[in-house]
N, C-alpha and C positions, 0 to 999 in steps of 0.2 A: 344464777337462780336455777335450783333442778326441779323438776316436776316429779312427784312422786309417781312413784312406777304401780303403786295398788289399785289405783285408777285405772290403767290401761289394758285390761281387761274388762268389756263393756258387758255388762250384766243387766236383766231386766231387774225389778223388785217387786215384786205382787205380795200381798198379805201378809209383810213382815219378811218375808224370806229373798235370799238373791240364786236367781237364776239364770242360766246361758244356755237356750231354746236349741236343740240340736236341727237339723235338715231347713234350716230360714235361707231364702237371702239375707244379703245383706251388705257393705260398705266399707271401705277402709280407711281409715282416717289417718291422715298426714299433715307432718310439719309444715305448713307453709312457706316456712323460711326458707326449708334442705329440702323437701319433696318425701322424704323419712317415712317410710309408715310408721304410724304409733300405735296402731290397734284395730281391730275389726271390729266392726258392730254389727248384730239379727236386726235382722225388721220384723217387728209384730204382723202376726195377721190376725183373721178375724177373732179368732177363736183367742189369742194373748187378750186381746183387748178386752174381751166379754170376761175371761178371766179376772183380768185385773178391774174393770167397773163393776161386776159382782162382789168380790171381795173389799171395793172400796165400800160400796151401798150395805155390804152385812154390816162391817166396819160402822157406818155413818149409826147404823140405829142403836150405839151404846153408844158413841162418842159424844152425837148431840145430846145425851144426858148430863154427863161429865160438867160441872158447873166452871165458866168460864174464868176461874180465877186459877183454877186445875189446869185446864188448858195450856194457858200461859205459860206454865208454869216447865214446859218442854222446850218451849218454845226460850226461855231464859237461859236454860241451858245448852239450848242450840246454838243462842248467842256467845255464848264463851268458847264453844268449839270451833264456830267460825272464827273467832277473833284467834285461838290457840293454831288454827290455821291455815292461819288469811295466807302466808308467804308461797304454802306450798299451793294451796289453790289458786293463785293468783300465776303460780308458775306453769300448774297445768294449762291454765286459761291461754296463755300465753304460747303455748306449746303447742294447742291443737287451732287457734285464732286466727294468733301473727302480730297479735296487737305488742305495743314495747310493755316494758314491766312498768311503769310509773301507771300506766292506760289501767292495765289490769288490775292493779293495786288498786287505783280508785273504781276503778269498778266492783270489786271485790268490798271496800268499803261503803260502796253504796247499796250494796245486799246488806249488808248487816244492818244501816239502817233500815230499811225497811222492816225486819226483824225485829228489831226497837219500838217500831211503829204497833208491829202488829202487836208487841207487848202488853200494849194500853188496852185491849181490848175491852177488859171489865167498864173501864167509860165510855170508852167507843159506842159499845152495842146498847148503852141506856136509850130507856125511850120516855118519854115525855107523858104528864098526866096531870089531868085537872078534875077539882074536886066539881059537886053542885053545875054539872053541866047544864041540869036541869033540877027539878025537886026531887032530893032523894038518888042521886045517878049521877055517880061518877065516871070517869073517862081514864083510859090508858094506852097508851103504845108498848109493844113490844118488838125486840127484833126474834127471828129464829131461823137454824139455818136452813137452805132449803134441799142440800144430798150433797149428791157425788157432782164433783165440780172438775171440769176439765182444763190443762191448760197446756196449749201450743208455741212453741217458745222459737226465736230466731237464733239465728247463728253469730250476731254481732255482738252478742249481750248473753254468754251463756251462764254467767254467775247473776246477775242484776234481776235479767227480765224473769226468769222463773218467780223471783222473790216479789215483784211485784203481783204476785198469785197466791201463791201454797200457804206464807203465813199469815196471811190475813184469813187465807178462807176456811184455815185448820183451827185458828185463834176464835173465830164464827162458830165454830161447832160443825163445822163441813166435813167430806175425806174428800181427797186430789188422787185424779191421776195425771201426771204429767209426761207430755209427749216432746221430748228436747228437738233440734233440730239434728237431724243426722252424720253434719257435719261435722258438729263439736260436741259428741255424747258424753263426754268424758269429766266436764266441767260440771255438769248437772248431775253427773252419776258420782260425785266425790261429795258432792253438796250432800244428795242424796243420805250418804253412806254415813254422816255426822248428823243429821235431823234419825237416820234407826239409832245411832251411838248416843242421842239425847234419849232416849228410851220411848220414843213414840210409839204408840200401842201398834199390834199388826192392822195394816186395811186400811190404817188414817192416811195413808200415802202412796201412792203406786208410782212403778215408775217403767213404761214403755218405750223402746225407740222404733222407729220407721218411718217409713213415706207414705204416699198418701192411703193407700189401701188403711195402712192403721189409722188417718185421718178422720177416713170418712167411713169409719166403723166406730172410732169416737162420736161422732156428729150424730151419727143415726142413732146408736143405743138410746134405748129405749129408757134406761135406769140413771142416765146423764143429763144435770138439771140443770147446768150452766157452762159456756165455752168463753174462754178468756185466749186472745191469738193477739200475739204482733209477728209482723212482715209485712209483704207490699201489697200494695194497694186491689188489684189481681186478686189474689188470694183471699185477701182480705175480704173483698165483697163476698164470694164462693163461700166461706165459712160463714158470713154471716146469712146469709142467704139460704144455707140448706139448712143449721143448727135450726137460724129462726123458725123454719119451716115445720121443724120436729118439735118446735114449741118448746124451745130452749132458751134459753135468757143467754145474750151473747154483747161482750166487748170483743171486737175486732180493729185492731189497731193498724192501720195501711200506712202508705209510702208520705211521701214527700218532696216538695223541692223547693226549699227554705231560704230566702232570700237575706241578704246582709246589706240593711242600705248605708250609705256613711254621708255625713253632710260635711259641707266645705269646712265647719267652727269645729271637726272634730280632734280630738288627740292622735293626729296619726301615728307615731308610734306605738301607743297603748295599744289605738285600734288593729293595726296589723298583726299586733301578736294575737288576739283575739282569733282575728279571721282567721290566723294559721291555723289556730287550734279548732276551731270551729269546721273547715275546710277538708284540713287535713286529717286531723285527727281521729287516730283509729282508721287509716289509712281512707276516712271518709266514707266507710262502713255503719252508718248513722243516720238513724231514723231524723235527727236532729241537726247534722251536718248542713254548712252552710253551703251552697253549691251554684247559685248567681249572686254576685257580688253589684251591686248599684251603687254607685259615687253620683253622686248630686252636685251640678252645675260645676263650675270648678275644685272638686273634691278629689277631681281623675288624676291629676297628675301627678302630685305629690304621694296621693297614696298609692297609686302602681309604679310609681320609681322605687317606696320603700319595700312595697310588698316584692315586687320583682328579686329586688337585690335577697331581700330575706329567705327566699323561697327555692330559689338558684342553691343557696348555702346548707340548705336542709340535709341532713343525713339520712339515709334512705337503707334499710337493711334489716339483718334480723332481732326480733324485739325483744330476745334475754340480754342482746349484748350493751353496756354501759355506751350512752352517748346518742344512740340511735334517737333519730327522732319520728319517726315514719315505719313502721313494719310492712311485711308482705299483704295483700289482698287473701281470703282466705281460702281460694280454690284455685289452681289452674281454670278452670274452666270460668270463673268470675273474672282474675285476671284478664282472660281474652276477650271477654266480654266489653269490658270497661275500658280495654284497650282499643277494642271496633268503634268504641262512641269518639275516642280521639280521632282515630282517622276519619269519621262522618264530620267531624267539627271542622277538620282543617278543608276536607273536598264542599259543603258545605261554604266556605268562605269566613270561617271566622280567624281570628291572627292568633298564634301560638306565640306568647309572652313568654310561656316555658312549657316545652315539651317533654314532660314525665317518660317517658320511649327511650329517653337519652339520658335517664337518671334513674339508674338501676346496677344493684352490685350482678357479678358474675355468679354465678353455680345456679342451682335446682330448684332455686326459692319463686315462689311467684310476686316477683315486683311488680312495680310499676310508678315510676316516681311523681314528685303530685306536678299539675298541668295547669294553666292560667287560661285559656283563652280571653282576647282582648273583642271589641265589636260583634257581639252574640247579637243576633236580631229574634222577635218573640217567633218567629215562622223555622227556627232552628232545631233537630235534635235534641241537640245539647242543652237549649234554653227549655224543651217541652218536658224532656224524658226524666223519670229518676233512675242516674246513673250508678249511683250506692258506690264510688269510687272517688278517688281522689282528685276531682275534675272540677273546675271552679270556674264560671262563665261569666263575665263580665258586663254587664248593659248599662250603658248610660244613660243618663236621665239628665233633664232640665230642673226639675224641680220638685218640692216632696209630693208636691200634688201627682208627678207623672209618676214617680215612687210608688206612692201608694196605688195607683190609678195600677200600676205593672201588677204588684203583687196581688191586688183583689183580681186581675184576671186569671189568674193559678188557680186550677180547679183544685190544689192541695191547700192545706191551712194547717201546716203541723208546727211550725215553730217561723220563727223571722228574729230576727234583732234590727235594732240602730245605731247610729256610733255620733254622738253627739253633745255639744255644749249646753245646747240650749232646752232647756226646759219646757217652750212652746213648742218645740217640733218634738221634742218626746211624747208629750202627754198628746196631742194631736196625731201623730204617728199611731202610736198603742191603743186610742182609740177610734181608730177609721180602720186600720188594716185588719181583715175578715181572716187571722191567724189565732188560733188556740192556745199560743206559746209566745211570750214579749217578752224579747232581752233588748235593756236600753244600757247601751256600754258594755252590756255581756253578749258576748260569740253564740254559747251553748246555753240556751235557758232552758236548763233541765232541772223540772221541778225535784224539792226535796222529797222524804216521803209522805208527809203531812200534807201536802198538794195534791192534786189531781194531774194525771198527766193528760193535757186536755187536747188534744189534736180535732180540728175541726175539716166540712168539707170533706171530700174523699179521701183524708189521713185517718177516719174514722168512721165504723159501723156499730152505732149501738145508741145506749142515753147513758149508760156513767163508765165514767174512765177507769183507767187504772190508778191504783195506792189513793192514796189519802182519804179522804172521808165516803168517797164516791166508792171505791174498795167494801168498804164494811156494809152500804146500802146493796153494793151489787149482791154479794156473797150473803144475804139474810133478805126474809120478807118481812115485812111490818104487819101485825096483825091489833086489832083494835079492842080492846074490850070495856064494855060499859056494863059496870056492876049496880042493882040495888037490893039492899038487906032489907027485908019485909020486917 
């Protein structure tokens, strides 16, 4: 798979036009696989960003006219560019990431849904009315949108997470400026570059990269009426804390650490391919990622015999190559990171079942192959922290009661699953555990886009989530009007 090389030259977009900011800082961005540079990218300062929120807010005050079947109507044809695309975007993703090409391909597919989603809009944004509310006085909802809509976007999901923002909030009647993560500007800036090629009017879209200087020059402006963020939990409070302040409407999407319980009646082989995927996948760079594993009463051993052996066998390497099942981490500097939580695990006292340290290919890439620990206690690193790596902690339990009992003491509540026969400990699981996201037999319960991605607890600052219906209420106000004809 090749990545298109038009991309890799990192460009701001403000008012319909692309431009490359002379005298910035700014970042280089590399292969995670080979160490490679692929490209340089500016950082916005204050003055890019007031640019680009001004030109989105002139933008907003003819757009929100534009009737919402218009809209769409860009939007439909964004969707065929992405689909006329997907191979080469999928291969950028991959290039500046690390994730394998199957990762990125569905990830890349699941932007487009969301795309699909925000399609519907003309039903979406209906509002409700009843006649004779009283004598003579009838009643009506409307939605409308409410400006320049910001969104900050993470480095693990550079095709996906944007999309859970710009087209719904463009589809609203909104204009976006979007801040990618610095990391991976490349994926967002090709996205980008196929929503101007759908013909979208100049201002309805901006598009910025930097660190926080340009963060918190977004937060503040004055003419920025909404902030939509995922990343970690840190951060996450921070953005929502100071936007709130400046009396901004803010989803702010934090960390995680997502439990996986399995009970003794489960399918264990099903189940462990699950966990891999869940665990591992996308090198466990995942807001969703499963990262303590709980076996219930006699569940332990059959299923870390199989997971063991499976997990030993994993193919670990760079993610365009055929077979690979495991890509690099996406920074050196994250690498080392998630690599200091291994050695905390082992001085700590917990049992390495497989040490990721010792499963890693040769040359420049940043690996690190995935890791089991076996007897995590809850007073451990590894058991508190989110790791955002391929690190998988293992705590055993007696029974679903002490299951459930573990995970409602996680001050996270972003996702969990179960792995089970039985029907009573599902529905009893799903509802007692204080988690925002239930997968019962599924690894990754990542809502589609008609769903809410609902992260509860400190995986979330705000009252509606991202996509699904919660999407169209954030991105619009409701305004009421009660008419009588004299």
């Amino acid at each position: 798979m090749t990545a298109d090389t038009t991309v890799s030259l990192v460009s701001f977009y403000i008012n319909g036009a692309w431009e490359r900011p002379e005298g910035r800082a700014g970042g280089t961005i590399t292969n995670p696989a080979t160490g490679a540079a692929l490209a340089e990218v500016p950082y916005a300062d204050a003055d890019d960003v007031d640019r680009a929120v001004r030109a989105a807010h002139q933008a907003f005050l003819t757009w929100r006219d534009v009737p919402v079947v218009d809209r769409v109507q860009v939007l439909y044809r964004y969707k065929s560019l992405l689909e006329k695309h997907a191979h080469d975007l999928a291969a950028t993703l991959t290039s500046e990431n690390g994730k394998t090409a199957d990762d990125a391909r569905a990830e890349v597919r699941r932007a487009i849904q969301m795309v699909e989603m925000a399609c519907g809009m003309p039903t979406l944004m209906m509002g409700d009315s009843l006649n004779d509310v009283a004598v003579g006085i009838d009643c009506k909802t409307i939605r409308q949108p409410i400006g320049v809509c910001v969104g900050i976007t993470p480095f693990n999901f550079p095709a996906m997470v944007p999309m859970w923002m710009h087209p719904f909030a463009i589809a609203c009647g909104n204009t976006f400026v979007l801040k990618p993560s610095e990391k991976v500007p490349l994926t967002p800036t090709y996205a980008v570059r196929l929503l101007h090629e759908a013909g979208l009017p100049p201002g309805v879209m901006n598009l910025v990269h930097g660190v926080k200087p340009a963060v918190d020059a977004l937060l503040r402006h004055p003419l920025v009426k909404a902030v939509s963020f995922v990343g970690s939990t840190p951060v996450a409070k921070y953005i929502y804390a100071t936007a709130a302040a400046e009396g901004k409407r803010v989803q702010a999407l934090g960390g995680a650490k997502n439990h996986l319980v399995v009970m003794p009646d489960a399918d264990m082989p099903k189940a462990v391919e699950a966990i891999i995927g869940s665990a591992f996948g996308a090198a466990g760079e995942r807001c969703l990622a499963g990262s303590v594993l709980v076996p219930v009463g006699d569940a332990a051993g059959p299923l870390l015999d199989l997971l063991v052996a499976r997990t030993q066998a994993m193919t670990v390497g760079d993610g365009s190559k055929a077979g690979v099942e495991m890509g690099p981490l996406v920074t050196s500097d994250h690498c080392k990171r998630v690599a200091a939580y291994v050695e905390t695990g082992v001085a700590e006292g917990a049992v390495p079942l497989v040490d990721g340290r010792q499963n890693k290919p040769s040359g420049a890439g940043y690996f690190l192959g995935p890791t089991i620990f076996d007897h995590v206690t809850p007073r451990m690193t590894i058991a508190r922290e989110e790791i955002f790596g391929p690190v998988l902690s293992v705590m055993r339990v007696k029974t679903l009661d002490d299951a459930i009992e573990l995970v409602n003491r996680s001050p996270y509540g972003n996702a969990t699953a179960i792995f089970t026969a039985s029907g009573k400990s599902a529905r009893e699981y799903s509802s007692r555990c204080e988690v925002g996201m239930v997968g019962i037999n599924v690894g990754v319960a990542a809502p589609m886009a008609f769903f809410p991605f609902a992260g509860w607890k400190n995986s979330f600052f705000g009252d509606l989530h991202a996509h699904g219906k919660d999407a169209v209420a954030f991105y619009t106000e409701q305004k009421v009007i009660m008419s009588r004809w004299w």
